[in-house]
C-alpha atoms as a printed R data frame, in Angstrom:
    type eleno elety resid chain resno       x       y       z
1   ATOM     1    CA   UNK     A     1  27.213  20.084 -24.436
2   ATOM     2    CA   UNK     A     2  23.549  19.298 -24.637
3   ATOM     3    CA   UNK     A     3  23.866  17.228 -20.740
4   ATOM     4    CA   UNK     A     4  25.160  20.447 -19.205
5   ATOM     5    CA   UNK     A     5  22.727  22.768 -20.833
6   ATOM     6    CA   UNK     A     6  20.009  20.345 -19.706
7   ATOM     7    CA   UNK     A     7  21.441  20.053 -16.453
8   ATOM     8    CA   UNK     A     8  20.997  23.990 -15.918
9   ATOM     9    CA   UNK     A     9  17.436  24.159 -16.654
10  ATOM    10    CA   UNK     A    10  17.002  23.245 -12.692
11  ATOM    11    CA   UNK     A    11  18.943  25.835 -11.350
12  ATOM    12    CA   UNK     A    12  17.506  28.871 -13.882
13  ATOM    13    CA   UNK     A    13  14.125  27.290 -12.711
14  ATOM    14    CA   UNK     A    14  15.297  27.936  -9.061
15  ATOM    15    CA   UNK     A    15  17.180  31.441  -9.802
16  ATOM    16    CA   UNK     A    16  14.029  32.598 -11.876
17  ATOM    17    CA   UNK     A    17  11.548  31.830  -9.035
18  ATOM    18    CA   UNK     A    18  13.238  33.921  -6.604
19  ATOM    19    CA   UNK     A    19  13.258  36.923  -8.827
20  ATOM    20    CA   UNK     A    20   9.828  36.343  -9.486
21  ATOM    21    CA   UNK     A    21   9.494  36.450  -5.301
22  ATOM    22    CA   UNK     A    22  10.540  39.648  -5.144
23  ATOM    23    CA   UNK     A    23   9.399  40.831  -8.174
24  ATOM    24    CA   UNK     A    24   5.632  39.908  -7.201
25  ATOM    25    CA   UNK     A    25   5.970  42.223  -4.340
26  ATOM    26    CA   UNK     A    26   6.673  44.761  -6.221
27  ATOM    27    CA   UNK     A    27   4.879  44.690  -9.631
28  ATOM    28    CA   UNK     A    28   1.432  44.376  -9.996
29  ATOM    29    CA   UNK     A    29   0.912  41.352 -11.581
30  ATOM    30    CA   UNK     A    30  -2.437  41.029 -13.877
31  ATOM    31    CA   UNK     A    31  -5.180  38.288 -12.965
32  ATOM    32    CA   UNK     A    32  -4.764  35.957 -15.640
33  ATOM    33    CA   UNK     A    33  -0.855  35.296 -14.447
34  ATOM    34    CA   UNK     A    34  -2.422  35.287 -10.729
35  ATOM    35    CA   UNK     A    35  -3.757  32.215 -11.943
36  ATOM    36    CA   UNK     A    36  -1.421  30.930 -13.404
37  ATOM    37    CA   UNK     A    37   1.366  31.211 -10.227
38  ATOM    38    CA   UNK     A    38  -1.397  29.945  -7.842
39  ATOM    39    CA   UNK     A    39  -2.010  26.886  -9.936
40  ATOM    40    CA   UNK     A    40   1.760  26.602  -9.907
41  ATOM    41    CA   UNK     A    41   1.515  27.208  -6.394
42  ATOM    42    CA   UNK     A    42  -0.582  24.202  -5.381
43  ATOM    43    CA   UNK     A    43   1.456  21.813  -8.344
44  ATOM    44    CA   UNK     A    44   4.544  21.989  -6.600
45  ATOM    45    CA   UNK     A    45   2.863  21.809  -3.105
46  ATOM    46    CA   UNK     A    46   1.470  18.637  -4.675
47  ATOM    47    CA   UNK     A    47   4.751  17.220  -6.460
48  ATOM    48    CA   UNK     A    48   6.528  17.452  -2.734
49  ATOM    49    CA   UNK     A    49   3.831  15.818  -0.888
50  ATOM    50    CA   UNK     A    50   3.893  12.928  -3.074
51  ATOM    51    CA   UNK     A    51   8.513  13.246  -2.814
52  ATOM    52    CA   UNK     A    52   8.369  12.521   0.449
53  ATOM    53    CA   UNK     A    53   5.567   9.952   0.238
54  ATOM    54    CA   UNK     A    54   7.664   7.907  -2.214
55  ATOM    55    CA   UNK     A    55  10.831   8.909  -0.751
56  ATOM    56    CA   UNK     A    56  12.691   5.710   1.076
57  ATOM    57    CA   UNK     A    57  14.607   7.746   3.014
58  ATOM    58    CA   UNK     A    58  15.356  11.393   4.437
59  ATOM    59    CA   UNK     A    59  18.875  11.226   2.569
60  ATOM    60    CA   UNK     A    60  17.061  10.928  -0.547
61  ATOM    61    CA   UNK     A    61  15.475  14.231  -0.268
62  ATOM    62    CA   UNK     A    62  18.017  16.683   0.902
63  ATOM    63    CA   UNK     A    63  16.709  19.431  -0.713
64  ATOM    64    CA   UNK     A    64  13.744  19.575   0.842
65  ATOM    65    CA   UNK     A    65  14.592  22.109   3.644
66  ATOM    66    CA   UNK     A    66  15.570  24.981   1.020
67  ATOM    67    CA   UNK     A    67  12.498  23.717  -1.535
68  ATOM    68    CA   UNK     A    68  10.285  24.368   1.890
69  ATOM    69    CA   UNK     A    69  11.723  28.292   2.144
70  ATOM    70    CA   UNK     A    70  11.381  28.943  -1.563
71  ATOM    71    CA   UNK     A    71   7.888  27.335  -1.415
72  ATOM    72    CA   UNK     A    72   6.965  29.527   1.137
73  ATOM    73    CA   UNK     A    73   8.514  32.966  -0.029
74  ATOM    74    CA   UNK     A    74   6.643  32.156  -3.487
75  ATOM    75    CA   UNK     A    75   3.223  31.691  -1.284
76  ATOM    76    CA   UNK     A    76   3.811  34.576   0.499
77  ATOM    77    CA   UNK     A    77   5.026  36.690  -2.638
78  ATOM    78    CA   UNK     A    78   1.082  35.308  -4.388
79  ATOM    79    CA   UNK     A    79  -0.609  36.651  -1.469
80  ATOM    80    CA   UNK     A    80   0.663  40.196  -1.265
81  ATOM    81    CA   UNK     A    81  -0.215  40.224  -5.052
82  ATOM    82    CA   UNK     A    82  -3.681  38.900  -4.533
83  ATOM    83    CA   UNK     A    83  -3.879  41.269  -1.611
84  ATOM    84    CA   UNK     A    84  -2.974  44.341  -4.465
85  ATOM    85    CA   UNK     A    85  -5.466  43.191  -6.640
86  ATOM    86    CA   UNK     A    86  -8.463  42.472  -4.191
87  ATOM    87    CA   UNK     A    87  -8.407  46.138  -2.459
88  ATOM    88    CA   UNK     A    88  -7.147  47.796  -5.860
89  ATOM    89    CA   UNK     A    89  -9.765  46.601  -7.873
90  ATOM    90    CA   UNK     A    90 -11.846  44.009  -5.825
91  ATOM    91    CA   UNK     A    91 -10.919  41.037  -8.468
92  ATOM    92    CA   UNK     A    92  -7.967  38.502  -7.732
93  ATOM    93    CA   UNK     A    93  -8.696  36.322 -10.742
94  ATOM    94    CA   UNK     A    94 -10.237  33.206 -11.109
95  ATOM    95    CA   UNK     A    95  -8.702  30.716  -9.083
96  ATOM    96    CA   UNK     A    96  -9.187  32.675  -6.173
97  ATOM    97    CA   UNK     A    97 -12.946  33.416  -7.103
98  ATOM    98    CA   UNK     A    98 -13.542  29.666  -7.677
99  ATOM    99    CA   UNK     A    99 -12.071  29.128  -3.779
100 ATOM   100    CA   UNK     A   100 -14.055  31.586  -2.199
101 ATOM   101    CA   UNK     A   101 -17.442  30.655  -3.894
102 ATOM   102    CA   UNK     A   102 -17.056  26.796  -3.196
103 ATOM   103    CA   UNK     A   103 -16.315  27.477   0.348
104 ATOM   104    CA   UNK     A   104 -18.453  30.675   1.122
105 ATOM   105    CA   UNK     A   105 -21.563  29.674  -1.064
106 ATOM   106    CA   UNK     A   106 -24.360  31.076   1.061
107 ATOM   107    CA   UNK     A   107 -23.132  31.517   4.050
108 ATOM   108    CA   UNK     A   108 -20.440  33.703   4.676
109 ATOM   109    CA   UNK     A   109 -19.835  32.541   8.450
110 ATOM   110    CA   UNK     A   110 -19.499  28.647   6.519
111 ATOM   111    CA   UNK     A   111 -16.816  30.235   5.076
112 ATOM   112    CA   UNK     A   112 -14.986  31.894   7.996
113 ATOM   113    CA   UNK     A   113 -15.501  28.486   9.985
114 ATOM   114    CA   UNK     A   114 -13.972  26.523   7.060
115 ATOM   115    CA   UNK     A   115 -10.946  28.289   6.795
116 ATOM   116    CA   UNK     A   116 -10.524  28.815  10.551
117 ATOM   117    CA   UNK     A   117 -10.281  24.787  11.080
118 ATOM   118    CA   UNK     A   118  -7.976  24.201   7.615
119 ATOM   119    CA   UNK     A   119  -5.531  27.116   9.296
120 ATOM   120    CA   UNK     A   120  -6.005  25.797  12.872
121 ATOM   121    CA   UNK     A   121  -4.917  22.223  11.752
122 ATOM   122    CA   UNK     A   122  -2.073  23.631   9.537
123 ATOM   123    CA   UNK     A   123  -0.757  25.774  12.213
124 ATOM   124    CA   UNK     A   124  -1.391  23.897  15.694
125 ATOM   125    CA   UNK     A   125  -1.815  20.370  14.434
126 ATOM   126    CA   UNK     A   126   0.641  19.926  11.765
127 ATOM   127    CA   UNK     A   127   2.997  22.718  11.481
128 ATOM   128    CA   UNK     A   128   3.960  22.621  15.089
129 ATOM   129    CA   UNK     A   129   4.559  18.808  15.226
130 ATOM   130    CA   UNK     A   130   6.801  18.658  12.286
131 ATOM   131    CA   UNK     A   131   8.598  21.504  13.934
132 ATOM   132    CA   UNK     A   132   8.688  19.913  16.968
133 ATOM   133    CA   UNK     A   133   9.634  16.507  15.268
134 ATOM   134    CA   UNK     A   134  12.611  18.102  13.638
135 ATOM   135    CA   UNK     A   135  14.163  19.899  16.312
136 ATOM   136    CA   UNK     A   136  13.869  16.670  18.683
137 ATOM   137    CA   UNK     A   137  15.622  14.995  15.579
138 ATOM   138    CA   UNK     A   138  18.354  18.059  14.644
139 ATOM   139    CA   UNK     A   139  18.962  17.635  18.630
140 ATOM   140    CA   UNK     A   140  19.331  13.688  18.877
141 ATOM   141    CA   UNK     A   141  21.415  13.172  15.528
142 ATOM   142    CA   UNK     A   142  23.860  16.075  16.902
143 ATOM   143    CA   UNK     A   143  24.109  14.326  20.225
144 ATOM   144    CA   UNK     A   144  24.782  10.715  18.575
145 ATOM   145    CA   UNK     A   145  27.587  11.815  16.082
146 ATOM   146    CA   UNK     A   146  30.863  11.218  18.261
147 ATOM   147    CA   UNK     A   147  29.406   7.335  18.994
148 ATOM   148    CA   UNK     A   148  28.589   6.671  15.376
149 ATOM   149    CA   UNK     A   149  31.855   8.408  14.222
150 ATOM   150    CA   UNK     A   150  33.794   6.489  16.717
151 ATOM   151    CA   UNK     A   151  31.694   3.333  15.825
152 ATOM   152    CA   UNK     A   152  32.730   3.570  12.284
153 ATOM   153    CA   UNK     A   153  36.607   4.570  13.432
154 ATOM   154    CA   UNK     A   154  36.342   1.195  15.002
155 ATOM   155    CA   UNK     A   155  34.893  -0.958  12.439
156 ATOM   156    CA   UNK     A   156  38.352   0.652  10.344
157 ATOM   157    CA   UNK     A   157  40.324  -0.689  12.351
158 ATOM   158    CA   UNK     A   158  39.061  -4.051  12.434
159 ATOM   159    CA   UNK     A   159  38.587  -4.420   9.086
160 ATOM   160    CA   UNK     A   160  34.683  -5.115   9.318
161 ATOM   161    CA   UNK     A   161  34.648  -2.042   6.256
162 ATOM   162    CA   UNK     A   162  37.503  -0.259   3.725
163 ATOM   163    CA   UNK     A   163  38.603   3.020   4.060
164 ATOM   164    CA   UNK     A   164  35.791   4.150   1.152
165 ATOM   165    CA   UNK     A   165  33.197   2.655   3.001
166 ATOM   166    CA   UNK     A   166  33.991   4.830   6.055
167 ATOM   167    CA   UNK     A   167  34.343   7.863   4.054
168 ATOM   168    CA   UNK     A   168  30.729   7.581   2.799
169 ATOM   169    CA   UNK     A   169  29.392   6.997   5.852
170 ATOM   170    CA   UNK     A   170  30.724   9.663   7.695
171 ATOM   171    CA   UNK     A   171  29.783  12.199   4.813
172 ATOM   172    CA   UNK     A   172  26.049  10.521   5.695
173 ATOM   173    CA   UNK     A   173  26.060  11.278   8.817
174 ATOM   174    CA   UNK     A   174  27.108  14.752   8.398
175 ATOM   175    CA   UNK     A   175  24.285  14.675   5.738
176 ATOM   176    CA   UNK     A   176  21.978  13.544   8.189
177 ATOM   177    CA   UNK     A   177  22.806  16.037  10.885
178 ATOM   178    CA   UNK     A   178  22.699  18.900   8.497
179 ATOM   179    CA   UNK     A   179  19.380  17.603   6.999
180 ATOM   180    CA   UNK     A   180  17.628  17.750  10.449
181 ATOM   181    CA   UNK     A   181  18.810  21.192  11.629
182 ATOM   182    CA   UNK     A   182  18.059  22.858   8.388
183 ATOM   183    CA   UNK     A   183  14.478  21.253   8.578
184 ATOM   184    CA   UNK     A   184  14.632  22.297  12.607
185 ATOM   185    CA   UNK     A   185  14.964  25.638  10.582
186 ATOM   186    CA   UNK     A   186  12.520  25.681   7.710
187 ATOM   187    CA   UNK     A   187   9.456  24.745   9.839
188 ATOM   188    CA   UNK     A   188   9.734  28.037  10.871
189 ATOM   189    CA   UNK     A   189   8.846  29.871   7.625
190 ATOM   190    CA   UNK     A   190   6.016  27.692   7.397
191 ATOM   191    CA   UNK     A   191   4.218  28.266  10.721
192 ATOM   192    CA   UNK     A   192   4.913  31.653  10.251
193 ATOM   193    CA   UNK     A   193   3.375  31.492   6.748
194 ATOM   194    CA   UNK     A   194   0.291  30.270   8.531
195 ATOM   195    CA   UNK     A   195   0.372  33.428  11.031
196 ATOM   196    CA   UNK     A   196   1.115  35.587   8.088
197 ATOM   197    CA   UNK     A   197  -2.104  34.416   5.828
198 ATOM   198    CA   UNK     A   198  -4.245  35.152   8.659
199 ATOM   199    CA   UNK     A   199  -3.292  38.711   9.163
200 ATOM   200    CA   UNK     A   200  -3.534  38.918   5.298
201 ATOM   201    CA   UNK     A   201  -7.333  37.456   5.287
202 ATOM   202    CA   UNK     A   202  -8.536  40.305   8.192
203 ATOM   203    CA   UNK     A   203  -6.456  43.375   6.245
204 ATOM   204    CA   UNK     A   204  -8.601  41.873   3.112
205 ATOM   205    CA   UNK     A   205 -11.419  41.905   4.972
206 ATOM   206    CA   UNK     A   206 -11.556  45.296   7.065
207 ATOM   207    CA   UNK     A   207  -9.589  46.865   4.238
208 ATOM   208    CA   UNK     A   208 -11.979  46.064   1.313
209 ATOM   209    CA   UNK     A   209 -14.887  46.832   3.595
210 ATOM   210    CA   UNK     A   210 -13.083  50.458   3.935
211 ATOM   211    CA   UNK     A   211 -12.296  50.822   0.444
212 ATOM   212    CA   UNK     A   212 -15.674  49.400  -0.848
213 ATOM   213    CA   UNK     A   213 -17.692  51.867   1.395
214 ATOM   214    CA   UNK     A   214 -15.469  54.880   1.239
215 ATOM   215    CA   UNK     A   215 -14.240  54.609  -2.556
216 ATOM   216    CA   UNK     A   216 -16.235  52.476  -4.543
217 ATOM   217    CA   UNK     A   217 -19.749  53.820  -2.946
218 ATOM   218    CA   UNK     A   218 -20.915  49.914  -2.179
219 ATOM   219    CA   UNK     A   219 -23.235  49.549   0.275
220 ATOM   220    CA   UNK     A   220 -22.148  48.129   3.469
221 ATOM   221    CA   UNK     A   221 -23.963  44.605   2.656
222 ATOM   222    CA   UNK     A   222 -22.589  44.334  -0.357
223 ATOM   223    CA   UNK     A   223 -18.733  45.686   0.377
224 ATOM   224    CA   UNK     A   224 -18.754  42.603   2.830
225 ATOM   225    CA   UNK     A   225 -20.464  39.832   0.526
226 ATOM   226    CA   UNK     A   226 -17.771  40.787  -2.302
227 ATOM   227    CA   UNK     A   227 -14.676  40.775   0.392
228 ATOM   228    CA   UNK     A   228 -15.049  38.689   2.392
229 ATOM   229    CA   UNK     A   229 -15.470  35.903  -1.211
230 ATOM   230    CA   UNK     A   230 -12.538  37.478  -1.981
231 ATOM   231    CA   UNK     A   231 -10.537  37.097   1.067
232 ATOM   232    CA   UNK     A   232 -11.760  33.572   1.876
233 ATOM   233    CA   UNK     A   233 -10.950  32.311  -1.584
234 ATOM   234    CA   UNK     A   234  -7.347  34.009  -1.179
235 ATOM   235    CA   UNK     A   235  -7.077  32.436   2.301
236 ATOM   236    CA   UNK     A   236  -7.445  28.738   1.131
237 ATOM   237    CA   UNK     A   237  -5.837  28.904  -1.740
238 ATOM   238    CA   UNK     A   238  -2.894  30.072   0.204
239 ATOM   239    CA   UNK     A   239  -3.276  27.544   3.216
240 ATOM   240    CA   UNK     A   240  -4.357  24.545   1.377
241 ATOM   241    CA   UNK     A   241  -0.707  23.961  -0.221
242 ATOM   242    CA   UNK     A   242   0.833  25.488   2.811
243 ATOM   243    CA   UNK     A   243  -1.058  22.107   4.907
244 ATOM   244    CA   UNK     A   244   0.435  20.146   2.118
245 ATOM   245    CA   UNK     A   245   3.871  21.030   2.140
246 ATOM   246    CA   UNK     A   246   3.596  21.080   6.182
247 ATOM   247    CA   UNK     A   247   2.355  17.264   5.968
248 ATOM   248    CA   UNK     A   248   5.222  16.255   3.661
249 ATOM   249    CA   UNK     A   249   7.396  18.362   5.923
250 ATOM   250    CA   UNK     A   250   6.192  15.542   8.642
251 ATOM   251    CA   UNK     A   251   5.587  12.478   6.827
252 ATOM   252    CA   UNK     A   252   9.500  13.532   5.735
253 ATOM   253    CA   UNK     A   253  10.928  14.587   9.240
254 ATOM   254    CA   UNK     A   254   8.779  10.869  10.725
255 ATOM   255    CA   UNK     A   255  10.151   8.702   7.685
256 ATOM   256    CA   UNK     A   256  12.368   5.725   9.417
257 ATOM   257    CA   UNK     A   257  14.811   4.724   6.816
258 ATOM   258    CA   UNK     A   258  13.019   1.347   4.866
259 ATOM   259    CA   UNK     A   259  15.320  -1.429   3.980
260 ATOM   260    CA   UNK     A   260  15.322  -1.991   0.030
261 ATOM   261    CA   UNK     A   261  14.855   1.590  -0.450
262 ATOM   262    CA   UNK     A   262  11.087   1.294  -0.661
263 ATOM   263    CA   UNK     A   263   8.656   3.789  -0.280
264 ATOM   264    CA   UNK     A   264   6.134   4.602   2.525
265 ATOM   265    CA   UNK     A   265   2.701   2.413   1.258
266 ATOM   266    CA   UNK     A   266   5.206  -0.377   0.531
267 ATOM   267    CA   UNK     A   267   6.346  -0.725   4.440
268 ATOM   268    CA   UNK     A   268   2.709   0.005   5.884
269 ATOM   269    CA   UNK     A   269   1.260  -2.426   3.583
270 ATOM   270    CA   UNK     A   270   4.080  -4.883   4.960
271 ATOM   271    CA   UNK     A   271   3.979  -3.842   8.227
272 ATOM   272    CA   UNK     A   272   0.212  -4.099   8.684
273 ATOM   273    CA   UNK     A   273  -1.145  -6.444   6.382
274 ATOM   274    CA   UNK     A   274   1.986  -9.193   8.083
275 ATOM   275    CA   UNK     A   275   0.055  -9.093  11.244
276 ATOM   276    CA   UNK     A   276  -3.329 -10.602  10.346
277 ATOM   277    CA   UNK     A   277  -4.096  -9.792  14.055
278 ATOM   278    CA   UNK     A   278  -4.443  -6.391  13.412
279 ATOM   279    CA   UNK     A   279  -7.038  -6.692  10.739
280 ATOM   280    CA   UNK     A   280  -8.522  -9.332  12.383
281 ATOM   281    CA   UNK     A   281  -9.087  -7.157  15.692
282 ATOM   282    CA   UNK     A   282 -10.863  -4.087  13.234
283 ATOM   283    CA   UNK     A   283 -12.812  -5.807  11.383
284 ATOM   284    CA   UNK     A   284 -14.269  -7.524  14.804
285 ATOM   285    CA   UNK     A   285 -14.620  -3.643  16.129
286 ATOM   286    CA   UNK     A   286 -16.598  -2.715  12.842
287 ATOM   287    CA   UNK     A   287 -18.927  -5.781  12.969
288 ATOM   288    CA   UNK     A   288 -19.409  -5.307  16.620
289 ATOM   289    CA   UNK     A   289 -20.275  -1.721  15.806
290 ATOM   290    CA   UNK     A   290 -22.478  -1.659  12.895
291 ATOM   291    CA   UNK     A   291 -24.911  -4.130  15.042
292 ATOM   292    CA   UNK     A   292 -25.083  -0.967  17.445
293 ATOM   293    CA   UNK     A   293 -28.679   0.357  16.963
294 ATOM   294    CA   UNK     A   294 -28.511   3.600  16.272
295 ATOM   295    CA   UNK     A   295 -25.335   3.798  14.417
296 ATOM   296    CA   UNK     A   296 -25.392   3.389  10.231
297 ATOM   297    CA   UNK     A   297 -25.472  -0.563   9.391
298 ATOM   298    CA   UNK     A   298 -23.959  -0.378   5.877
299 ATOM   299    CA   UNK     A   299 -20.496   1.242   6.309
300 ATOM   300    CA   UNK     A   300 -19.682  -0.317   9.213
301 ATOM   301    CA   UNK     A   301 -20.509  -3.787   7.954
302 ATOM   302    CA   UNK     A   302 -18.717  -3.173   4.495
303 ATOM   303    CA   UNK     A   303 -15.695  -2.035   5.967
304 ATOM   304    CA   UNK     A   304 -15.412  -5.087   9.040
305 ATOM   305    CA   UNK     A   305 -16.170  -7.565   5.888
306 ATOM   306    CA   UNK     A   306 -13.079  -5.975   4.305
307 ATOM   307    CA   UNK     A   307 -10.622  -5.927   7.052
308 ATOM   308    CA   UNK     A   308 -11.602  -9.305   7.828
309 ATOM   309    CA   UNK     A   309 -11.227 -10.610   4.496
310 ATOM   310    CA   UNK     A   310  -7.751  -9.316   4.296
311 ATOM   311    CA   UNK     A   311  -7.496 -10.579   7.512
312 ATOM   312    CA   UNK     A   312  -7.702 -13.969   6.355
């Protein structure tokens, strides 16, 4: 009894966060629980980055795909709430006055600049190579399932594997094929999460400057030094886990299944650190570089004494 009620708690988790999706877009929600969802928010964003890091293999993470839409529908449900409270009351909470004041500081064009290049990366850079990444996958492991079904047909009847074998292979491959197409899919959602948080930052923006003008009698200086805080802090704290759950989206979509199930560092550290050529060659590079005059002596040199000590 007490294995299937644990065994529940993750689907009421999953059940109770869409609710609260659609909930949040239609219920105010107060600032303190603002908080609390966007610290939530960037947790999870966190907890699949570091899945897919330590994940051996694509297989091992199935659920990613429909983890990557719920992920997103919960960002975009926090973002029409913060969007409530910054033109109904020009507060969105702490969190995302923290954001906005470590970014904006003094300058609000630092700000804008900031969180152009964090949504230009997430959107050109990373978003659109996963996506591209998966659909070039979805397309090849579609086009390669006759062969490896007929390849495993054949080892049958040669008696290279057992009937069971073959069985779980072929359920593997359908795995894999299903995997890749539903990612193909959910890189969708989070490009156009991306597009979506930056028509949300300019109706912050030219909205609050309306309402703080026409409604709350601030001065025009001071309507855009509160808003434009306000809708900076509400941009990153949207796009930063977006970019993280778009790099795990690629690291996942890139991963080449290991041998020994190990995880990601394990192989690079293998792969690079077995070819003391490689280090050898950088740390060469750095040395020759940090006796460049001009360029800073210290880094340089610490680094190429590194490399070419694990070189060695």
């Amino acid at each position: 009894m007490t294995t299937a009620r644990g065994s529940r708690w993750p689907e009421l988790a999953i059940a109770g966060l869409v609710i609260a999706v659609v909930a949040m877009l239609v219920v105010p929600l107060p600032p303190p629980l603002l908080d609390l969802l966007l610290t939530l928010n960037i947790a999870i964003s966190v907890a699949l980055l570091m899945a897919a890091v330590f994940s051996p293999h694509p297989l091992r993470f199935v659920s990613f795909p429909t983890l990557l839409v719920i992920t997103t529908l919960f960002r975009v449900g926090l973002e029409v709430s913060a969007t409530r409270l910054i033109l109904a009351d020009a507060d969105a909470g702490e969190v995302v006055h923290a954001f906005g004041s470590s970014v904006v500081a003094g300058s609000l064009v630092v700000g804008l600049v900031v969180f152009a290049v964090i949504t230009v990366v997430q959107l050109v850079v990373v978003a659109r190579g996963a996506e591209r990444v998966a659909e070039v996958a979805a397309r090849f492991a579609l086009d390669a399932m006759p062969g490896k079904q007929m390849a495993i047909d054949a080892e049958v009847r040669s008696g290279a594997i057992d009937a069971e074998t073959a069985r779980r292979r072929r359920a593997e491959l359908a795995q894999e094929s299903q995997l890749y197409g539903a990612m193909d899919g959910a890189m969708r959602f989070v490009k156009g999460d991306a597009i979506a948080a930056i028509v949300i930052v300019l109706i912050n923006l030219v909205g609050g400057l309306v309402i703080g003008i026409g409604s709350r009698g601030m001065s025009a200086a001071e309507a855009m030094r509160t808003y434009s805080l306000l809708s900076i802090g509400e941009g990153l704290v949207a796009q930063i886990p977006s970019l993280l759950v778009a790099v795990a989206a690629g690291l996942l979509v890139t991963r080449v299944a290991s041998t020994g199930d190990r995880a990601l560092g394990e192989d690079l550290g293998e792969q690079l650190g077995g070819e003391p050529r490689v280090l050898g060659a950088a740390a060469l590079l750095l040395l020759g570089l940090a006796a460049v005059p001009g360029l800073p002596l210290l880094p340089f040199l610490v680094l190429g004494v590194i490399a070419g000590v694990l070189a060695v």
